[in-house]
Every structure is written in C-alpha cells, then in structure tokens.
C-alpha positions as CSV (number, residue, x, y, z in Angstrom):
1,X,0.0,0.0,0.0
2,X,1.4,3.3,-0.8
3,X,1.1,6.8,0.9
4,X,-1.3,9.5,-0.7
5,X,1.7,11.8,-0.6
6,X,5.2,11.9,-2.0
7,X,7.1,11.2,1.1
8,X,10.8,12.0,2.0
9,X,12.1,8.7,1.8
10,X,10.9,5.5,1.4
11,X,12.5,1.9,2.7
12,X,13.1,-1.2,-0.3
13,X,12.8,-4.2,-0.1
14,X,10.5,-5.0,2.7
15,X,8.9,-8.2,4.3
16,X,6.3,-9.0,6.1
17,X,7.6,-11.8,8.8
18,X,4.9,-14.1,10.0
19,X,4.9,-13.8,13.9
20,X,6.1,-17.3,15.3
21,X,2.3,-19.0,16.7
22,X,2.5,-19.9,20.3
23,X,0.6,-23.0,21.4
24,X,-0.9,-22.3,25.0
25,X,-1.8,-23.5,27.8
26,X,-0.1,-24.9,30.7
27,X,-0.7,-27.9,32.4
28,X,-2.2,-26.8,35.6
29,X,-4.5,-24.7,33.8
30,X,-5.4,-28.4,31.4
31,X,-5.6,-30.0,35.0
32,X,-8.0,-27.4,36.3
33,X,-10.1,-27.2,33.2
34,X,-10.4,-31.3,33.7
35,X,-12.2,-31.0,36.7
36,X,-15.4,-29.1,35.4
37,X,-15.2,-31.8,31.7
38,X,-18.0,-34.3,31.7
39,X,-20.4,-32.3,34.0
40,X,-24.2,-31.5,32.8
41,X,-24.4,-29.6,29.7
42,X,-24.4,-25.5,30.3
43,X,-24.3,-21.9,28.3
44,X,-21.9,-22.9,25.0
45,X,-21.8,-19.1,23.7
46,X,-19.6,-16.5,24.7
47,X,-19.7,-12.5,24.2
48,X,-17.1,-10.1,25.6
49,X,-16.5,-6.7,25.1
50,X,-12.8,-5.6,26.5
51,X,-10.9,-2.2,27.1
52,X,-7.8,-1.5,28.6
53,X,-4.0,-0.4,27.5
54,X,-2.0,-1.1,24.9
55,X,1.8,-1.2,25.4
56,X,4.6,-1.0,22.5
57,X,6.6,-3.8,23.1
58,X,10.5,-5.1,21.2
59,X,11.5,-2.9,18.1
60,X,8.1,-1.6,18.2
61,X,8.7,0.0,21.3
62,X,12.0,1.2,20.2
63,X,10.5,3.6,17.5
64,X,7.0,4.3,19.0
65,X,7.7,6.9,22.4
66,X,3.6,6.5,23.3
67,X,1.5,3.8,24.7
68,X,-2.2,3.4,23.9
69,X,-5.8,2.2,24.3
70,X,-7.8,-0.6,22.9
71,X,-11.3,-2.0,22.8
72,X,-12.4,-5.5,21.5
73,X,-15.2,-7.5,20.5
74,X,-15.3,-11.1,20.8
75,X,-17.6,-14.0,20.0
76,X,-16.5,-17.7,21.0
77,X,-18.2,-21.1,21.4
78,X,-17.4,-23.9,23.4
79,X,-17.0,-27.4,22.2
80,X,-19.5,-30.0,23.4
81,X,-19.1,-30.5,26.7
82,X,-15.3,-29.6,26.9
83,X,-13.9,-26.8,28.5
84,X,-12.2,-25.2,25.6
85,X,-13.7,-22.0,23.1
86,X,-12.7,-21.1,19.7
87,X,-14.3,-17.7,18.3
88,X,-13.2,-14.4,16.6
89,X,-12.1,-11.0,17.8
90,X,-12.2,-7.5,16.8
91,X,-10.0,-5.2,18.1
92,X,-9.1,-1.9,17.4
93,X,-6.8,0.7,19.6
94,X,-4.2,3.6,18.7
95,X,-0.6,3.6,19.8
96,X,0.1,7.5,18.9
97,X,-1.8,10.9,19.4
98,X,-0.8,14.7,17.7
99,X,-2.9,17.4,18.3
100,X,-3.0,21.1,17.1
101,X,-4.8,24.4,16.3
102,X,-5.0,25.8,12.7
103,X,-6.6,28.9,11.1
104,X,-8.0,29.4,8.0
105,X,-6.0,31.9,5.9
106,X,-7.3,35.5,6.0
107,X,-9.7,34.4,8.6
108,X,-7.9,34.2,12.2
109,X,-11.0,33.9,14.1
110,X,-12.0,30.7,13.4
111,X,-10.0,28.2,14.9
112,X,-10.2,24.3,14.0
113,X,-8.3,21.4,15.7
114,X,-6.4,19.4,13.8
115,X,-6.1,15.7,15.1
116,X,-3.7,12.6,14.2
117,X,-4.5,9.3,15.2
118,X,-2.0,6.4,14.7
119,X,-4.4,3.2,14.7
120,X,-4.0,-0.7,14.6
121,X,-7.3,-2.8,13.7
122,X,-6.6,-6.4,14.0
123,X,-8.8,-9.2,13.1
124,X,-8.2,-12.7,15.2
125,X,-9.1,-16.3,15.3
126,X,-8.6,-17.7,18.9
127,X,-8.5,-21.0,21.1
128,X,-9.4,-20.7,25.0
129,X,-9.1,-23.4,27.3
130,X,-11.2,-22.6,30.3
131,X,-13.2,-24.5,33.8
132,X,-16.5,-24.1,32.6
133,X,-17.9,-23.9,36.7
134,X,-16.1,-21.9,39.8
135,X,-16.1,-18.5,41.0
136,X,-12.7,-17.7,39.5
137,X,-11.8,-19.7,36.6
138,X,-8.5,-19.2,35.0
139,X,-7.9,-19.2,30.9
140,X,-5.4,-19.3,28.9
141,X,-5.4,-18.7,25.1
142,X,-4.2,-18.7,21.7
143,X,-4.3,-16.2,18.7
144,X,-3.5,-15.4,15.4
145,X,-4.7,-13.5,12.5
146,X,-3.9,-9.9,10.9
147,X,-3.4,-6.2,11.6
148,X,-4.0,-3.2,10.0
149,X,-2.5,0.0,10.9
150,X,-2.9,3.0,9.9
151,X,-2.7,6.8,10.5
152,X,-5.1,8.9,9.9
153,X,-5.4,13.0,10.1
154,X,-9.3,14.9,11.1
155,X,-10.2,18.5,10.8
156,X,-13.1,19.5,13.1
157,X,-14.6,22.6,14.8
158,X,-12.7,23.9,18.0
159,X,-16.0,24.1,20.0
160,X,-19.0,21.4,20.9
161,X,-19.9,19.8,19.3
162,X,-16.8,19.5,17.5
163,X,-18.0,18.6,13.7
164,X,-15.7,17.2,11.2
165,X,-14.7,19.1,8.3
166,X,-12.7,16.4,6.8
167,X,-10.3,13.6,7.3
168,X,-7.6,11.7,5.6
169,X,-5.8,8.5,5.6
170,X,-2.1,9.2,5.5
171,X,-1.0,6.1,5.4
172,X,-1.5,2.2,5.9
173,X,-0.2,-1.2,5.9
174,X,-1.7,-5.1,6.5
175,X,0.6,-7.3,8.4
176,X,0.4,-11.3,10.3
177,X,0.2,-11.3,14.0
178,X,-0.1,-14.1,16.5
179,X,-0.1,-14.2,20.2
180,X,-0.9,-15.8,24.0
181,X,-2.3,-14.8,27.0
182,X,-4.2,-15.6,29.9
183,X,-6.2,-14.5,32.7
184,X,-8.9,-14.5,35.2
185,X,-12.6,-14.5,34.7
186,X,-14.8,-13.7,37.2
187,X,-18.7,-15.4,38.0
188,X,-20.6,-11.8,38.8
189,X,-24.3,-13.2,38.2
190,X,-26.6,-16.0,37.2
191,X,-29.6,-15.2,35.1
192,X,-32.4,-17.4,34.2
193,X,-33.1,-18.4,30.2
194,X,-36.3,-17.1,28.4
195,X,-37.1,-21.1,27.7
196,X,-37.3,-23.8,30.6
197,X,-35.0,-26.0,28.1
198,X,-32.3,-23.6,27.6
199,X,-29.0,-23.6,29.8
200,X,-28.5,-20.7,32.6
201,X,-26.9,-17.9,31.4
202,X,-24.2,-15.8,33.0
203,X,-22.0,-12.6,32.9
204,X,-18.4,-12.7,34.2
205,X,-15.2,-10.3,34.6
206,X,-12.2,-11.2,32.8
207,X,-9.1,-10.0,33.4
208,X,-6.2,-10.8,30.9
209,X,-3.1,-10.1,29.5
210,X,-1.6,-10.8,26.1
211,X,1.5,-10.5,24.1
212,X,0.8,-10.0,20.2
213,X,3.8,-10.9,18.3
214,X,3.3,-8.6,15.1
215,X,4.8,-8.8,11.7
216,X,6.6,-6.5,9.9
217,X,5.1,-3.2,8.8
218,X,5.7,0.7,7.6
219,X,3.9,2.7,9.6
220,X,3.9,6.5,11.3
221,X,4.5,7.5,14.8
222,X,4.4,10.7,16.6
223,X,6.3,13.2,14.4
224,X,6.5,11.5,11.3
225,X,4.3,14.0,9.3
226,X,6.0,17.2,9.1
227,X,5.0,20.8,7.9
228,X,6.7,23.1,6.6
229,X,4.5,26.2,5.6
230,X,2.9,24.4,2.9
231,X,5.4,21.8,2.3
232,X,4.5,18.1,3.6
233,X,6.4,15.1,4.3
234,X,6.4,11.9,5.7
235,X,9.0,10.1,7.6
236,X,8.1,6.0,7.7
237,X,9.8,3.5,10.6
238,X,9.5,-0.3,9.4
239,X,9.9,-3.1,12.1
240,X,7.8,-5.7,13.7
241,X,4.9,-4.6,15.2
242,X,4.7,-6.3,18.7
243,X,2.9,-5.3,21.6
244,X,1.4,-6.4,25.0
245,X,-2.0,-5.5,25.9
246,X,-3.9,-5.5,29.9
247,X,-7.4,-5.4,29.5
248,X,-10.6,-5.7,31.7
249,X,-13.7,-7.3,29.8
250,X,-17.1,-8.5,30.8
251,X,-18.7,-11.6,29.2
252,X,-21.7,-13.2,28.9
253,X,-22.1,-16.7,28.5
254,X,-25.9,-18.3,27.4
C-alpha cells in the first residue's frame, strides 16, 4: 500500500515476517479445566466486550515513544461439553496521538483542531481453554490473524460539538500477528433463560493479559508528518509490530 503523498524517503525491499504461533496453555491450567469436563451440559456461547491499555513492546517499542488504548469485541463457542472455546475478535486501539490548532487563511477567528491518530485494527481467530464452573476460573489462550494499521489526520470545529470538516488516511499497511495470554474470569451473576430448556446464562469479569507478536510493517509515529508552511512530508519507521495489551472485559455466557 502506498502513501497519498510523495514522502521524504521510502524503505526497499521490505517483508512481512509471519509472527512465530505460540501454542498455549499450561498444564495446571489443562488440570484445572479437567475437573469441570463431563459435568451437565451449560451456556456454550460466549460475548465479551474488553478495554484496557496497549503497550509498544520489542523494536516496536524502540521507534513508538507513546503507549495506547484498545477496545475489542469477541464472539466464541465452546466445544461439546469440553472446557475449551474457539471464536473471533475485533479489536481496534491507537498507539500515537498529535494534536494542534489551525486557522483558516485570511480568517484568524476561526480556529479548528487538527487531530492525528495512529491506529492498529486487527482481526483474530482464537483457542481458549477454560473451567466451565467456579467463582474464579483461570484461561489461557491462543491467537493469530492480521493487523491493519494506519494513521489517519481529522479536521473539526474547535468548540462542541466539535463537527468534522474532513479527514484523511495518511497512510497504511496489513501485516500477520499471533499471540498468548491468559487471565482470570470472574462469575458476577446468574440469570435465568427465556425457555425452561435452555442452559442458565451468566456474565463474568475477565481480566487478561496478552502479548501480540506482530509482523513487519511501515507505519507513522508521533512526528513522522511534518509541515513546513505548505510543504508536507512523511518520515516512515519499518519493524515488527509487537505489543502487549492488559485489559478488563465483561462476558456473557448463554
């Protein structure tokens, strides 16, 4: 993918390296997960919605100065009666924030902000061994799949509510990512099914933390899009595109 703007230098011959996969879990976690396999059937669907921070980590870290913020969505289902879920995520976060004030020219009393976010989107397939009973069940889990990033510029009004005049892609590039983690997940509440035949549901706390093993990408940072009076470049970093992320998410199981 290529920039929208001629930039000040550009990098050859790059690769994307697919991030080594990394086979979770442990064996006390298989051990504790055992105890609750062959009990009566229960809720087989799970949705989580997560938020918490996203932290550069390796060569990433080494060209990006700021950490950031994620959110995800996720949608998993168990198998049978084991105590193991396979679903998809959707995450998205930013790992670099620029802000400023411009003027129109010949009008100085308007003043807009000017706003650069530099994003990563990533799109995952994931395997979860779990307990499926117990007030604190520990997880571990496996992931792979891709991510996006990209940086992206917004023109809006100074003052509430802030409408946008415009935005712009700067620039973007796809890249391989696969990961672990693990955590806790929390009962909160039961709640009873709309049918006398369907399982109990429930909603739980999870807290987990993952390492993302990324590919290699261009991308922007904080201060890679200079101006000069009218004059714009870009300055790209390439490197893999790892990070470590410690989230809070509640889930609902049904």
């Amino acid at each position: 993918m290529n920039a929208r703007r001629r930039t000040s230098h550009d990098i050859k011959d790059r690769t994307h390296v697919p991030a080594v996969g990394i086979v979770l879990p442990a064996a006390l976690l298989f051990f504790s997960a055992a105890l609750s396999f062959g009990q009566a059937p229960d809720s087989r669907n799970m949705w989580g919605l997560s938020t918490g921070g996203l932290f550069p980590a390796g060569a990433f870290n080494d060209h990006v100065s700021q950490e950031g913020f994620a959110i995800g969505l996720l949608y998993g289902r168990r198998f049978r009666n084991a105590p193991v879920y396979a679903g998809f995520e959707l995450s998205g976060g930013f790992y670099g924030y620029a802000h400023r004030h411009e003027f129109l020219e010949g009008i100085p009393e308007v003043r807009f902000d000017v706003e650069t976010y530099n994003n990563i989107v990533q799109g995952l397939l994931f395997l979860r061994v779990q307990p499926r009973k117990g007030a604190v069940r520990p997880f571990a889990e496996g992931l792979a799949g891709i991510s996006y990033l990209y940086t992206e510029t917004t023109i809006s009004g100074h003052e509430f509510p802030w409408d946008e005049v415009g935005s712009d892609t700067n620039f973007d590039d796809l890249t391989v990512t696969a990961g672990a983690g693990g955590g806790l997940a929390i009962h909160l509440k039961w709640w009873r099914p709309r049918a006398p035949d369907r399982p109990r549901g429930e909603t739980l706390i999870d807290i987990k933390v993952r390492y993302m093993a990324g590919g290699r990408a261009k991308y922007l940072k904080q201060g890679s899009i200079v101006v000069v009076g009218d004059e714009l470049t870009y300055s790209f970093d390439q490197s893999a595109t790892s990070f470590i992320t410690a989230q809070a998410a509640v889930s609902f199981r049904f």
